[in-house]
N, C-alpha and C positions, 0 to 999 in steps of 0.2 A: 599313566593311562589317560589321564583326563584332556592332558595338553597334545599328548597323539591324537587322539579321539577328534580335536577339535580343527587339527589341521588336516587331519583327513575330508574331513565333512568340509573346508573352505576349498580345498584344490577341487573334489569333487562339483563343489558346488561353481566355481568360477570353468569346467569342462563342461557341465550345459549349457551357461550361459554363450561360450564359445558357440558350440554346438548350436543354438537356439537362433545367436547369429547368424551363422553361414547358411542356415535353413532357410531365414527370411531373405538374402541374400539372393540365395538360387530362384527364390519364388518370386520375387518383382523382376528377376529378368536386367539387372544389373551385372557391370563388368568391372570390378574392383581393380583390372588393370586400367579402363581408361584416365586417360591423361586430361586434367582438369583444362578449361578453355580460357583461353588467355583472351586479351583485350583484343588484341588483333584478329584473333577469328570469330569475336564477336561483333566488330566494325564488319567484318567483310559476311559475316550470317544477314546484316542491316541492310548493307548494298544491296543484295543479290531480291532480298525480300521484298525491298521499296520499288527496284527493278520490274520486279513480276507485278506489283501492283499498279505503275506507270503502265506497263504494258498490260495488264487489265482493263484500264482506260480509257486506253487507248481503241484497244477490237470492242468494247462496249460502244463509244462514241461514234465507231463504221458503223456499229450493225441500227444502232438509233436511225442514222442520218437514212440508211437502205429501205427501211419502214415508213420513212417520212412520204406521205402524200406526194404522187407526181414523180417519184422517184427521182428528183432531180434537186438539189439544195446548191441553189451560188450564192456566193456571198454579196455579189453586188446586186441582189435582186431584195427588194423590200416588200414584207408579205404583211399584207394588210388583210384580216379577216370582220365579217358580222356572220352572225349566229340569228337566225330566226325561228321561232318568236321572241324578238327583244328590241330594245335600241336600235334605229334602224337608219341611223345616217353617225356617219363617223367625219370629223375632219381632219385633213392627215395634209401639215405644213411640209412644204419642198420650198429648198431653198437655191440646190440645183439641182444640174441631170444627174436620172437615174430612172432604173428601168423597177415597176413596181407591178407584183402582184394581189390581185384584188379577187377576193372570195366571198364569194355567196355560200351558205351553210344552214341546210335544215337540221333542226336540232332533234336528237333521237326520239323523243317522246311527241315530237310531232306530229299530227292528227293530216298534214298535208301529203298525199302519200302520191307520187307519181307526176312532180307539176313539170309542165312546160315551162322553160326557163327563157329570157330573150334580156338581153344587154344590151340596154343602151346610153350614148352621150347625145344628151340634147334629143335631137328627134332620127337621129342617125343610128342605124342598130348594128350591134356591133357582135360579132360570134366568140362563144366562148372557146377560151383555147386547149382546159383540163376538166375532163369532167371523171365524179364520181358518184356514187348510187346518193350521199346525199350533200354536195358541193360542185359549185361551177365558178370556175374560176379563168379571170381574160388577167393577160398579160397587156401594160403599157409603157412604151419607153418613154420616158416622158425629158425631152431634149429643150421644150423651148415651151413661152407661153400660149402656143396655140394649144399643144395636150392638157392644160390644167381646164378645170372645169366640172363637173357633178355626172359620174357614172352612176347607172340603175342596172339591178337586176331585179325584173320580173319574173315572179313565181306564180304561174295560174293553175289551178285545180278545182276541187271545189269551191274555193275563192281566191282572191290575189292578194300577195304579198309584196311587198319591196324593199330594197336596202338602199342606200345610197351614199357612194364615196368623193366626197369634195376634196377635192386636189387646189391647192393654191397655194401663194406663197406666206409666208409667215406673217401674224399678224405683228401690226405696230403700236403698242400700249402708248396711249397717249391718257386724254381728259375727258371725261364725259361730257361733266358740267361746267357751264362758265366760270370765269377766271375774272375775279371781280379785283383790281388794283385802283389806285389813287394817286393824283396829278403827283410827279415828281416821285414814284415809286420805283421800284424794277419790278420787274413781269418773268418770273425764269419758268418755262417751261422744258420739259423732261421727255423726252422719248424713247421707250426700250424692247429689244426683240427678244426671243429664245436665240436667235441665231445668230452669227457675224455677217454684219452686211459690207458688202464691197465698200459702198461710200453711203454719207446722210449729205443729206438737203432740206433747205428750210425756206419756206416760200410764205406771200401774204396774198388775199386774195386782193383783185383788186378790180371790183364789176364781176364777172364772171370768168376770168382767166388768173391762173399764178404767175405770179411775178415772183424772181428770188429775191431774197431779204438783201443783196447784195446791192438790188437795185432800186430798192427805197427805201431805205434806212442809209444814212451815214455810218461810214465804218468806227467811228469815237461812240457810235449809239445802244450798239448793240456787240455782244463775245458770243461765238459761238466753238462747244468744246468736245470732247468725243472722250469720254474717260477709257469707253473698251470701242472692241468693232460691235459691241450689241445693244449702245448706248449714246445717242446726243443729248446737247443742254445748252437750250438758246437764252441768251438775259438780251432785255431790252430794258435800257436805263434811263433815265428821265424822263418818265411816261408824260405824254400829255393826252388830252382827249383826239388827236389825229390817231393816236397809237392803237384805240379800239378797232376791232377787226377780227377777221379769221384768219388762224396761220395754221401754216402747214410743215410738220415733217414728213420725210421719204426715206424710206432704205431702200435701196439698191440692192438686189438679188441677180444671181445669174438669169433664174427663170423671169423676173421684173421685179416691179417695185409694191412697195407695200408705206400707205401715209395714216395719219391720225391727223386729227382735227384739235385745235385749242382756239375757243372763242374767248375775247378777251376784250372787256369792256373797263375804260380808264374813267371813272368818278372825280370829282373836285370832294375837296375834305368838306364842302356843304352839304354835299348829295345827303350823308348817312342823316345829317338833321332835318331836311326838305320834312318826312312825318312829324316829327314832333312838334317843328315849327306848324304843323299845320294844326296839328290838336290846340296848340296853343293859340292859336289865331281863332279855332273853332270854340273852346274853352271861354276868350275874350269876348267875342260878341254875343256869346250866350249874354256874359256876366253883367253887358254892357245894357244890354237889352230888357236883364232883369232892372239894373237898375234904374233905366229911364221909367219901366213899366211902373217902377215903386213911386218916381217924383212928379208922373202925371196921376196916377191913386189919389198922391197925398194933397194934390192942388185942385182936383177936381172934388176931393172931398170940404175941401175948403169951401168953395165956391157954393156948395150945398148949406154948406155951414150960413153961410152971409144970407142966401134967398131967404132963406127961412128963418 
């Protein structure tokens, strides 16, 4: 009875468990016949999913570009903005053609409400081409270097504002301060853009005109080298004191050219003593002076000494 008993109670009990099963089963809405997913319809779930999301990115990037101010976005147009009240001149290097957009922009907490707006270059007034309740903005194709130059936009209201966009070509880092070498030295000066420039040139002045280094210097005298297009490097080798002077690099842009300045003064290896030897000359007659001062004292005293 005891071993009936006990297998009675485990069948039973392993029929709820069954039971308790297929209950949870039916309740989460699962299908004990679907067929597990293989690799293959997990690569292709990945496609189709990256898919939608590329092309999510895609109608978000239209509808961006729709909302964009002016309703117009090219890509060979370069938009150049100022924001006022703030910084109120930008400089913005060309190094060729291209057609650029320039904005004037009151900024929302602006106290300027309602101003007359007027663009101009130099003293020439020029009309704006998009306007919105608080931006005005002119378009310039800027082909050649008569367009470069400092555009203004005036804002008048209760008082007047301005912004101003300097257009030119790319500057040419050169040297500020002079270039101090010595008799029999080399002199290398460096010159470097942001940009690539068509050609470099290296000039000296000579009175008031440049002359190129080709045409006063001996070619054994001087190497000149171009490591990239955004880069020259002039040496000048056996310095003498003719070699003082001002020289000039140039890059070559489509729009023009852009130069730096390097003054360069050639010293003899005396020069750096010229002070010293002067203290020392000064140091000397001091010393010199003391001591005569001492041996007329000591003979005038003498002479005292005898009278008496």
């Amino acid at each position: 009875m005891p071993a009936t008993f006990s297998w009675r109670c485990l069948v039973r009990l392993l029929l709820l468990l069954l039971l308790l099963l297929l209950l949870c089963t039916s309740l989460s809405g699962g299908n004990p016949a679907d067929p597990p997913m293989t690799t293959q319809d997990s690569n292709q779930t990945q496609v189709i999913s990256v898919t939608k999301m590329k092309a999510g990115h895609e109608l978000s990037d239209a509808a961006t570009q729709e909302l964009k101010p002016g309703g117009k976005q090219s890509t060979d147009v370069a938009v150049y903005e100022i924001v006022l009240p703030g910084p109120s001149e930008k400089n913005i290097s060309l190094a060729s053609p291209v057609k650029v957009e320039l904005i004037c922009k009151l900024d929302e907490n602006s106290n300027l409400k309602n101003p007359q707006v007027t663009w101009k270059k130099g003293s020439e007034t020029i009309s704006h081409t998009t306007k919105t309740q608080n931006s005005w903005a002119i378009q310039v194709t800027v082909s050649g270097s008569s367009e470069l130059g400092s555009y203004t936009c005036f804002l008048k209201a209760e008082k007047e504002v301005s912004a101003t966009f300097h257009l030119h070509v790319p500057p040419v880092d050169g040297r500020e301060k002079p270039m101090i070498a010595y008799i029999g030295d080399t002199a290398v000066m460096v010159c470097k853009t942001e940009y690539n420039a068509k050609t470099w040139s290296w000039y000296m002045t000579n009175g008031t005109e440049l002359i190129s280094i080709d045409k006063i210097l001996p070619k054994d005298k001087y190497d000149i080298e171009n490591p990239s297009a955004s880069e020259s490097r002039l040496e000048v080798h056996r310095l003498t004191t003719a070699d003082t002077g001002v020289y000039w690099c140039e890059a070559a842009f489509d729009l023009g050219g852009s130069k730096a300045r390097f003054d360069v003064k050639v010293l003899s290896i005396a020069e750096p003593l010229k002070p010293f030897i002067a203290v020392v000359a000064e140091v000397a007659i001091l010393v010199t002076t003391i001591a005569l001062y001492e041996v007329y004292s000591k003979r005038k005293a003498k002479v005292n000494q005898k009278t008496t």
